[in-house]
C-alpha positions in Angstrom: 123.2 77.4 133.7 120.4 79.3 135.2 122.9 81.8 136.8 124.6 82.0 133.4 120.8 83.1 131.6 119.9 85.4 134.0 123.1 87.2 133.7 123.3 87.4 130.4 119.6 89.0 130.8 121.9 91.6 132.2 124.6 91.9 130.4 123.9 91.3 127.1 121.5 94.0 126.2 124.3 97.0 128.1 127.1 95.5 126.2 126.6 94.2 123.0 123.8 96.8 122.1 125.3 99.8 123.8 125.5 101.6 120.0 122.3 100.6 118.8 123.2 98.3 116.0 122.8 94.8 115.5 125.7 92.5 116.6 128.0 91.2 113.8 128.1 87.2 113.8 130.8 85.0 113.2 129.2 81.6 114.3 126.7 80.1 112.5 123.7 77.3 113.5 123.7 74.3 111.8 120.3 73.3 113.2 118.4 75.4 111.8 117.2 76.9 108.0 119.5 78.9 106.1 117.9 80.9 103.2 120.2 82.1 100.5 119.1 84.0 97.2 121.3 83.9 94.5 122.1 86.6 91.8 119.8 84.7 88.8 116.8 85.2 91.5 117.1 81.1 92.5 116.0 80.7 96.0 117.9 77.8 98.1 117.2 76.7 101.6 118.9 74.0 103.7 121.1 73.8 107.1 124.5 75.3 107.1 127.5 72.0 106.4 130.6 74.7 106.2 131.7 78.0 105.6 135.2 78.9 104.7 136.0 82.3 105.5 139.7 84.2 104.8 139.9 87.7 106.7 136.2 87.6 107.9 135.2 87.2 104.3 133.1 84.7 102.9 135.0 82.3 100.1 132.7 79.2 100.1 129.6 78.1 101.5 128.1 74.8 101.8 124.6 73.8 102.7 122.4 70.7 102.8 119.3 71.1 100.6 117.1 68.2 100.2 119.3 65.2 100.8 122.4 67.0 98.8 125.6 69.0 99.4 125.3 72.3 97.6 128.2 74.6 97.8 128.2 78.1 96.7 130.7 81.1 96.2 130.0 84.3 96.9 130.4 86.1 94.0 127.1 83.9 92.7 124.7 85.0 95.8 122.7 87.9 96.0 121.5 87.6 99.6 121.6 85.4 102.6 119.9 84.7 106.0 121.8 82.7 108.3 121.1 81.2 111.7 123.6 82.6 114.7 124.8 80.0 117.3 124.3 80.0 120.7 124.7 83.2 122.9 124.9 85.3 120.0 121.7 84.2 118.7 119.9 84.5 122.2 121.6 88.3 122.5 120.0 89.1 119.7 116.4 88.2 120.6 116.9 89.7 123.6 117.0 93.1 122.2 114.9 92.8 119.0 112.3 90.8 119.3 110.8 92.7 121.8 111.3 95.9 119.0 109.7 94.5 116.2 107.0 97.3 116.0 109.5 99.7 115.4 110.8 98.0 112.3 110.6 100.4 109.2 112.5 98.6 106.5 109.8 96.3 104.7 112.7 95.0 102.3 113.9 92.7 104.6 111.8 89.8 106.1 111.7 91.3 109.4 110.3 88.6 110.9 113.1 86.1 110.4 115.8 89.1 111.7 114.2 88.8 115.0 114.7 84.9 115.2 118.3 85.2 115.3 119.5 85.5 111.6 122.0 87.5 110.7 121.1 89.3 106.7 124.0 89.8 104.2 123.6 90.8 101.1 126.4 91.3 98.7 127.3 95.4 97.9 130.2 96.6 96.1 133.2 98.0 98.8 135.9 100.5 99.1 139.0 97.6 100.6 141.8 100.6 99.8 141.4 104.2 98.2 141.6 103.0 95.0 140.4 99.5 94.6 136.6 97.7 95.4 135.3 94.6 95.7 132.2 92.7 96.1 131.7 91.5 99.1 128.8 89.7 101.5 128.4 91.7 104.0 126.0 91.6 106.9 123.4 94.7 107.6 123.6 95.9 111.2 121.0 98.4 110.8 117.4 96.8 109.0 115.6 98.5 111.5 116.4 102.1 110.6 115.7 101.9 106.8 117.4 102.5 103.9 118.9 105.6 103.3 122.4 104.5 105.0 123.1 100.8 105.1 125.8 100.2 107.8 127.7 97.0 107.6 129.8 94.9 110.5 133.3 95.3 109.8 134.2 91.1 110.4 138.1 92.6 111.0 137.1 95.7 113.3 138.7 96.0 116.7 136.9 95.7 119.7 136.9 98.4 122.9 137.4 96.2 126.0 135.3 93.7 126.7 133.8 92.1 129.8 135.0 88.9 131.5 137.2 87.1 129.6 139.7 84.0 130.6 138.5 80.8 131.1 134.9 81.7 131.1 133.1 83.7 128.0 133.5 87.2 127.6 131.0 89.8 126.7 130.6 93.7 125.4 133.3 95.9 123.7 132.4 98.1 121.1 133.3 97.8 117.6 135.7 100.7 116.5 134.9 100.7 112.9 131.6 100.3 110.4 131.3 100.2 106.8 128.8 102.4 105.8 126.9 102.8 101.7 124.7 105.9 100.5 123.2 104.8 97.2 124.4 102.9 95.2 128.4 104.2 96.1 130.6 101.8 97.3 130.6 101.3 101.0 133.6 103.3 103.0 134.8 102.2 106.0 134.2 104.7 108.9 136.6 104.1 112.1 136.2 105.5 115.9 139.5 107.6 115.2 138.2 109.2 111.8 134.6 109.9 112.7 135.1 113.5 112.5 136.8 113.7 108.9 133.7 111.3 107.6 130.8 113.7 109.3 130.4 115.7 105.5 130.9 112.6 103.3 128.3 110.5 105.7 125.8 113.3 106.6 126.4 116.3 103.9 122.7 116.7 103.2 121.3 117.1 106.5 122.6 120.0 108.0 120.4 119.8 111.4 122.7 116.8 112.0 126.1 118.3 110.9 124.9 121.3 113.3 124.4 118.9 116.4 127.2 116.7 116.0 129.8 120.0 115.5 128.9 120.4 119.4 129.3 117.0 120.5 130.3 114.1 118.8 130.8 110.5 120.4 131.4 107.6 118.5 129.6 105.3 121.5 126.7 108.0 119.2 127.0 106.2 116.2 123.9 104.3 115.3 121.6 107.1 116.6 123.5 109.5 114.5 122.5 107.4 111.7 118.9 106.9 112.5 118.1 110.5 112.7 119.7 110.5 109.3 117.4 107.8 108.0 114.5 110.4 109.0 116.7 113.6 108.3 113.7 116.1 106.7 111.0 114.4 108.1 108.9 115.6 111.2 109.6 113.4 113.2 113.7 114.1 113.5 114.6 115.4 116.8 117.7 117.0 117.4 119.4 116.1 121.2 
């Protein structure tokens, strides 16, 4: 086990970080305090009993508050916190909590980001060219503000990952995002399309559309989008 940790120590922080963002979760602690908003502004707290998911989206969710089953559909939930399990959770501390200074969106409740909780919050997205839905979908970017929201893509393909086979495996880089400016629906951007997306995503910061005409990587991603967060401002430096 304490081979395991101290790899990981290694690992973790190359792979699952290497664009910047936050990991997206698919496991869930029971052990610990969910926090959930819903849409009429009721606050609920209470440990995580089930969650029934079709396609990575959410469909039900059940939690424990105060001796009672509650269960909850999406479309009636504003915003959520919920506890990762096991290595995800511990990857994620890893590379945050030792950030938290850095932290610029004072929306969120930073604090509780850095413990291991995964934020969703429920925003209206593009699923074809023609139809939307609303969704819950988890923020991978709360540390880089507000202007571009980028979301984890629960059906996105992975690049190859590390290890695998009987033991756990770890990295690989998620080949597509969904990103929302305003209050526009969110559009998916994928590794293959990056370059088509550049106007739609950055249009109205033409330092950035400068630098990226000369070299564009989509391993690039999340900095692209955090010098877009501060796109106009002083402190933007072009690479």
């Amino acid at each position: 086990m304490k081979n395991l940790v101290l790899a990981l120590f290694f690992i973790l922080p190359y792979s699952v970080y290497s664009q910047g963002f936050m990991p997206g979760f698919d496991r869930f602690s029971g052990r610990k305090t969910a926090y959930i908003t819903l849409k009429d502004g009721q606050k609920i707290e209470g440990n995580i009993k089930k969650i029934k998911r079709k396609k990575g989206s959410f469909r039900k969710i059940k939690i424990l508050n105060e001796g009672k089953k509650v269960e909850f559909s999406p479309d009636n939930v504003a915003t959520m916190y919920l506890p990762a399990d096991g290595l995800e959770r511990l990857a994620q501390r890893l590379d945050y909590l030792d950030n938290a200074a850095t932290y610029s969106n004072m929306s969120l409740n930073m604090k509780t980001i850095s413990e291991g909780y995964a934020y969703f919050e429920s925003t209206e997205v593009m699923v074809n060219k023609k139809k939307t839905r609303h969704l819950m979908m988890q923020l991978v970017n709360p540390h880089m503000g507000s202007k571009m929201k980028v979301y984890f893509d629960p059906v996105a393909k992975t690049t190859m990952k590390v290890g695998g086979g009987i033991g756990p495996s770890f990295g690989g880089v998620d080949k597509s995002y969904y990103y929302k400016l305003g209050d526009a629906p969110a559009r998916k951007v994928q590794k293959k399309n990056y370059k088509k997306e550049l106007k739609t995503m950055y249009g109205d910061c033409p330092t950035l559309l400068s630098r990226l005409s000369e070299k564009l990587t989509w391993s690039g991603l999340a900095k692209d989008v955090d010098e877009y967060s501060r796109c106009g401002n002083s402190d933007v430096v072009s690479k």
